[in-house]
Backbone as JSON, one array per atom type, in Angstrom:
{
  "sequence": "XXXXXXXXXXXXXXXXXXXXXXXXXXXXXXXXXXXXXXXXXXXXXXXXXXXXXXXXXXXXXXXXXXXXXXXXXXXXXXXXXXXXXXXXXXXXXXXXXXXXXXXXXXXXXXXXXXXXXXXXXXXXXXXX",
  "N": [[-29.43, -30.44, 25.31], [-28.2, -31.59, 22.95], [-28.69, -29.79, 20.77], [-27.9, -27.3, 21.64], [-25.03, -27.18, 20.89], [-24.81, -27.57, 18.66], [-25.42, -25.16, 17.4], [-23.61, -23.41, 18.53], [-21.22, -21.38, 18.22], [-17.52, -21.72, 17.92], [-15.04, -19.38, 18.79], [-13.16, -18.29, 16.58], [-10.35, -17.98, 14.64], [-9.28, -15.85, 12.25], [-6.91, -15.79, 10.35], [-4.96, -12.91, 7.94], [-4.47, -12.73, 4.83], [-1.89, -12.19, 2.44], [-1.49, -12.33, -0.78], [-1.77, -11.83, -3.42], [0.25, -10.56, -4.97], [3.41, -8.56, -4.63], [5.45, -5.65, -3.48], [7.81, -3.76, -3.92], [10.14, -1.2, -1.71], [9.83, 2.5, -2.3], [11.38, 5.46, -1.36], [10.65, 9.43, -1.39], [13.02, 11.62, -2.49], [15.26, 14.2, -2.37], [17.66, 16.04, -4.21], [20.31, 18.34, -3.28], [20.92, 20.33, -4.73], [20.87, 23.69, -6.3], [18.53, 24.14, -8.14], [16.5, 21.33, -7.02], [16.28, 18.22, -7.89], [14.24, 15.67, -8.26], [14.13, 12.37, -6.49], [14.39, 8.86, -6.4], [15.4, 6.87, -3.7], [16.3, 3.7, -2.61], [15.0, 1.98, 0.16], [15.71, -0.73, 0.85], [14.72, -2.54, 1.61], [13.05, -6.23, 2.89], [10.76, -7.85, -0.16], [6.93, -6.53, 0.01], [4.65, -8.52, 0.71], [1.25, -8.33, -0.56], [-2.25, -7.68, -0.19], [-4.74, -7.65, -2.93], [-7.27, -4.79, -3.31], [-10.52, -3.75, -3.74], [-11.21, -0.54, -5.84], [-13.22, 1.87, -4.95], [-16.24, 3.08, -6.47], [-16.98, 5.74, -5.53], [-14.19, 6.55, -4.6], [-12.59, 6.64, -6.71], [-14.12, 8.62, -8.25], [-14.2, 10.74, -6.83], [-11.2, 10.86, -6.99], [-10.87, 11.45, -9.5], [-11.82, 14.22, -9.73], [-9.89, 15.38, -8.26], [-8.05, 15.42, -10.51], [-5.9, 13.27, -10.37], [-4.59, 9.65, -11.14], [-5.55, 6.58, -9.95], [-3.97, 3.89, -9.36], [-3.82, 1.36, -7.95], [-5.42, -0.3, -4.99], [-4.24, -1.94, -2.01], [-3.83, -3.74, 0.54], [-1.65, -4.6, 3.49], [0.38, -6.23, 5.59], [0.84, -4.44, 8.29], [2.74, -1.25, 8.38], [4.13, 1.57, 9.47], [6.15, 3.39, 8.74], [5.5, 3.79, 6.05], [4.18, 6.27, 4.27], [2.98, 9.04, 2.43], [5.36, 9.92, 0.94], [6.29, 8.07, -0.05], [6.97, 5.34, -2.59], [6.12, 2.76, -4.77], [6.88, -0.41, -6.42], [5.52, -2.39, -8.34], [5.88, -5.18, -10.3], [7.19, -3.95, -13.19], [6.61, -0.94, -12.76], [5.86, 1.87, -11.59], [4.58, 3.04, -8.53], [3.14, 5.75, -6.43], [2.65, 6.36, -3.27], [-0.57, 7.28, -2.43], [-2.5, 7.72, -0.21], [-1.89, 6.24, 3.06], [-3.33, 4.14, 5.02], [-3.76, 3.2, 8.58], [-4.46, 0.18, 10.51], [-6.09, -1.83, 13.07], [-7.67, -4.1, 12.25], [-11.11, -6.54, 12.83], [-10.08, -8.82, 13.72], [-8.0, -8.39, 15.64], [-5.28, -8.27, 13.9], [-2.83, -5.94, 13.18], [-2.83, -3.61, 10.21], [-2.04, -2.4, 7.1], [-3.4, -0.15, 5.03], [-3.13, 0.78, 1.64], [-3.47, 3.59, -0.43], [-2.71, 3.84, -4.11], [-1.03, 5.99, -6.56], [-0.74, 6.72, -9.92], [2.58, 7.14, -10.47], [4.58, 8.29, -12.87], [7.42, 10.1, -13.28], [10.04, 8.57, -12.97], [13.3, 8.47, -11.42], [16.13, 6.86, -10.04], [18.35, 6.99, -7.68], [20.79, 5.65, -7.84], [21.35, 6.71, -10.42], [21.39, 9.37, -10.46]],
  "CA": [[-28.05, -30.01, 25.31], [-27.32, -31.8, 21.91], [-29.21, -29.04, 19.9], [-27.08, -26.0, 22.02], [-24.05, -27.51, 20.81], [-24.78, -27.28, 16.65], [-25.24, -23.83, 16.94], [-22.31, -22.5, 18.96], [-19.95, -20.5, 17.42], [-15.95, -21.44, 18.27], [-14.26, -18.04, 18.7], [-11.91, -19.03, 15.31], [-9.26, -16.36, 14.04], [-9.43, -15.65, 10.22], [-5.5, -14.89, 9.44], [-4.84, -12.32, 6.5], [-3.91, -13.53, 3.49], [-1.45, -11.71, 1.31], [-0.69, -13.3, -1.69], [-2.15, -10.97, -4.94], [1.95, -10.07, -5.36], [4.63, -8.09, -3.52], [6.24, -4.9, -4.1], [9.54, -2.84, -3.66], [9.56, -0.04, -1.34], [11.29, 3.27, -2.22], [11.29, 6.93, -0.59], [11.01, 10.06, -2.36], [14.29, 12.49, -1.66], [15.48, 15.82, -3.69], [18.85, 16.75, -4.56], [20.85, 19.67, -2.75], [21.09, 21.56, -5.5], [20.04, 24.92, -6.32], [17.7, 23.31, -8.94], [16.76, 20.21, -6.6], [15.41, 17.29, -8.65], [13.29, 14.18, -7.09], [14.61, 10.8, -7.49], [13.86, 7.71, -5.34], [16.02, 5.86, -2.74], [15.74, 2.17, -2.64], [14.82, 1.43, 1.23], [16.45, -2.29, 1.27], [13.48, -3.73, 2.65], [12.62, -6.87, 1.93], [9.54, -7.36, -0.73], [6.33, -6.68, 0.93], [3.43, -9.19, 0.03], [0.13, -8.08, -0.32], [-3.81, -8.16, -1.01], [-5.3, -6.0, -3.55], [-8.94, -4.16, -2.94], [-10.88, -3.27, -5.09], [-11.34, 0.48, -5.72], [-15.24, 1.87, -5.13], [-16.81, 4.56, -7.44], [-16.59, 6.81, -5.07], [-13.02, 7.09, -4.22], [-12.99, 6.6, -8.29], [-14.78, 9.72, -8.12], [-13.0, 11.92, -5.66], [-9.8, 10.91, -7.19], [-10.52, 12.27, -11.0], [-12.47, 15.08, -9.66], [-8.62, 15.67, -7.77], [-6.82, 14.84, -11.31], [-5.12, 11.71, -9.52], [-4.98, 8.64, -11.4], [-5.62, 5.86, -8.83], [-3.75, 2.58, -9.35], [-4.34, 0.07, -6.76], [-5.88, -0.11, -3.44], [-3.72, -2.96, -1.18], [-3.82, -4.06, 1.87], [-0.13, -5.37, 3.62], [0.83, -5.81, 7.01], [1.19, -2.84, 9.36], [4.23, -0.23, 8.31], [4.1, 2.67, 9.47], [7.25, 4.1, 7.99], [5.08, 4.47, 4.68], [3.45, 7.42, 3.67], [3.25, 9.87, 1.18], [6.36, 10.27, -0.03], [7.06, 6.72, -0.72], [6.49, 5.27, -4.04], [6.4, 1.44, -4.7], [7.41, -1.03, -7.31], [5.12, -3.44, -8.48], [6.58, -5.42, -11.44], [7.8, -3.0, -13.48], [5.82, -0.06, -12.97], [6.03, 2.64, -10.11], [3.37, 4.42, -7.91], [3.1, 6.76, -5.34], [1.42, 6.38, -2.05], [-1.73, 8.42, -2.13], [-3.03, 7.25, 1.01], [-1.87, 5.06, 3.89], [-4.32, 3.99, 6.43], [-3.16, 1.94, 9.54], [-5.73, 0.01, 11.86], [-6.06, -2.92, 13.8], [-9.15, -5.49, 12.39], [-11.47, -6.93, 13.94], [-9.27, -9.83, 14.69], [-6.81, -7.87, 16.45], [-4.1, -8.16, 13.05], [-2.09, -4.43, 12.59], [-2.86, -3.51, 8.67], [-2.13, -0.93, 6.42], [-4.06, -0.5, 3.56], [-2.56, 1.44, 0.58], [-4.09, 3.46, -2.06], [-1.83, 4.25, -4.65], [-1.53, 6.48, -8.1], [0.03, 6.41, -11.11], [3.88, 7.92, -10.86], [5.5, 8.63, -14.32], [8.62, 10.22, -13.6], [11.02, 7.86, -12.38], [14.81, 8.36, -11.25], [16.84, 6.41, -9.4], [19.36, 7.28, -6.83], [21.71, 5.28, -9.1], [20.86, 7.41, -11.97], [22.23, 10.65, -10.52]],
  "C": [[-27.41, -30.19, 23.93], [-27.54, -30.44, 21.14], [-27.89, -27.35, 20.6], [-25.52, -25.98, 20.9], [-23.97, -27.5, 19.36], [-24.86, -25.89, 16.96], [-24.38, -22.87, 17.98], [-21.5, -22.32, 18.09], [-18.57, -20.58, 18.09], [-15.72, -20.12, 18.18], [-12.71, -18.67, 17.76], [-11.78, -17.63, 14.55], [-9.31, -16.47, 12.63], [-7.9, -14.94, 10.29], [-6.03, -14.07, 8.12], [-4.01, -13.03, 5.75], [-3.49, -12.55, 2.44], [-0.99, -12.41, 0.36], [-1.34, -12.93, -3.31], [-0.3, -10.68, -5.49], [2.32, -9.2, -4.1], [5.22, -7.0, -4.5], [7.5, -4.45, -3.65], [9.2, -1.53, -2.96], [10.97, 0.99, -1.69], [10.77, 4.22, -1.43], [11.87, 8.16, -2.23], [11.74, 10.95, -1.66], [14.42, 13.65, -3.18], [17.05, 15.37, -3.33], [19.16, 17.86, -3.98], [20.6, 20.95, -3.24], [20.1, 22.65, -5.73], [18.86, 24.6, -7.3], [17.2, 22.14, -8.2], [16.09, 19.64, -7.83], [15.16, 15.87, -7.85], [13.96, 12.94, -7.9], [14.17, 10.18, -5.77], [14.81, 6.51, -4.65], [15.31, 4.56, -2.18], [16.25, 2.18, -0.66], [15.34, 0.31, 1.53], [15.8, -2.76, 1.9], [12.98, -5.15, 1.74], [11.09, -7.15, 1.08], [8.39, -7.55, 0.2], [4.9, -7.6, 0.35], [2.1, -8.29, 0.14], [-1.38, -8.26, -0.85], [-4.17, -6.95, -1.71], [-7.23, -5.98, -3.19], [-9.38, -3.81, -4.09], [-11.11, -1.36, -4.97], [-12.94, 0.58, -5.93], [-14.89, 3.34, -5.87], [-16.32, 5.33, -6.76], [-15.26, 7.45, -5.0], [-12.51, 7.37, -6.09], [-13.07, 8.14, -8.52], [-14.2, 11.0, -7.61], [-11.57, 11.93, -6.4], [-9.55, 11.39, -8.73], [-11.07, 13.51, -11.09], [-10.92, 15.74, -9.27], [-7.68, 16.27, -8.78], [-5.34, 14.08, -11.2], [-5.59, 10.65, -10.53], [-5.05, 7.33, -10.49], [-5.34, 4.59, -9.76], [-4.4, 1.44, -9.06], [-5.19, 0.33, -5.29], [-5.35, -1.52, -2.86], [-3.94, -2.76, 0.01], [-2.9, -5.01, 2.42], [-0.32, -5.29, 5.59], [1.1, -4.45, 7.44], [2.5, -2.36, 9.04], [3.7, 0.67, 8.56], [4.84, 3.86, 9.11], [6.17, 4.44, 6.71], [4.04, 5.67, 4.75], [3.21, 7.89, 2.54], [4.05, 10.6, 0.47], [7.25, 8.61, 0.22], [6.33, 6.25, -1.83], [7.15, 3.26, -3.96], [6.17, 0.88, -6.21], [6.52, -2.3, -7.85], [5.23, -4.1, -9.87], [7.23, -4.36, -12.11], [7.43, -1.31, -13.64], [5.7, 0.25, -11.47], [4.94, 3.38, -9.89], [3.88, 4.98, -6.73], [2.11, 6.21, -4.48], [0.41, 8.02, -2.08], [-2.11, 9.15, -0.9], [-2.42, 6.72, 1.59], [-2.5, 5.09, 5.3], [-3.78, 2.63, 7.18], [-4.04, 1.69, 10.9], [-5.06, -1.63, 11.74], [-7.7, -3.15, 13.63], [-9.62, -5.82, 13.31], [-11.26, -8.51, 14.55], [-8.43, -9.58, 15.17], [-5.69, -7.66, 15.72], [-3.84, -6.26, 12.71], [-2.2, -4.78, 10.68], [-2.72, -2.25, 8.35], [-2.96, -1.24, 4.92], [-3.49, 1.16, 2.54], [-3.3, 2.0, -0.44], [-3.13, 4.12, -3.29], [-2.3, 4.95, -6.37], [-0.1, 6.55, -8.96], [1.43, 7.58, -10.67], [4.98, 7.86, -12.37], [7.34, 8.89, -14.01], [10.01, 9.84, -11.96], [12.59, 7.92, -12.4], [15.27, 7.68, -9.94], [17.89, 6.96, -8.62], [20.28, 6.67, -7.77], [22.09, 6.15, -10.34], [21.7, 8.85, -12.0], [23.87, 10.89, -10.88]]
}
């Protein structure tokens, strides 16, 4: 009986662990006008922590074959509000959601994982 008992396996939960940094979430919106122009509304959420991934060749691959520059790849708690027309803030430097994929691990935790690319032209709702 002693010997059963070294090699059981507890059923033990692995929490996620965000803690690479935290960003700012915005939304991308147009202007009325007959000309619209894109600028970005600050959501008022508070910052969202998260883990970064690493990016593989492949998606590497796919994404300059596209002419996408690929940022980051994170992984945050479950939102589903985000998509692809939100753009996020990480220190001082803005991307675009590429991607957002939303599953449930195989410890049962809701995740989204993020892949994001380079956004250049930045306006503010303020700005207009």
């Amino acid at each position: 009986m002693r010997g059963n008992m070294l090699t059981y396996k507890q059923n033990i939960t692995s929490l996620p662990v965000y803690n690479d940094g935290y960003f700012k979430l915005f939304e991308i919106k147009q202007t009325s006008d007959k000309f619209a122009m894109e600028y970005l509304h600050d959501l008022k959420k508070p910052k969202v922590w998260f883990e970064e991934l690493s990016i593989s060749d492949r998606l590497r691959f796919d994404a300059e074959e596209r002419k996408k520059n690929i940022t980051y790849k994170i992984r945050i708690p479950q939102m589903k509000e985000i998509n692809s027309l939100c753009v996020v803030k990480i220190g001082q430097e803005y991307h675009k959601v590429f991607n957002a994929y939303h599953f449930t691990n195989k410890e049962g935790f809701k995740q989204t994982d993020l892949t994001l690319e380079e956004y250049p032209r930045v306006k503010l709702e303020e700005e207009l």
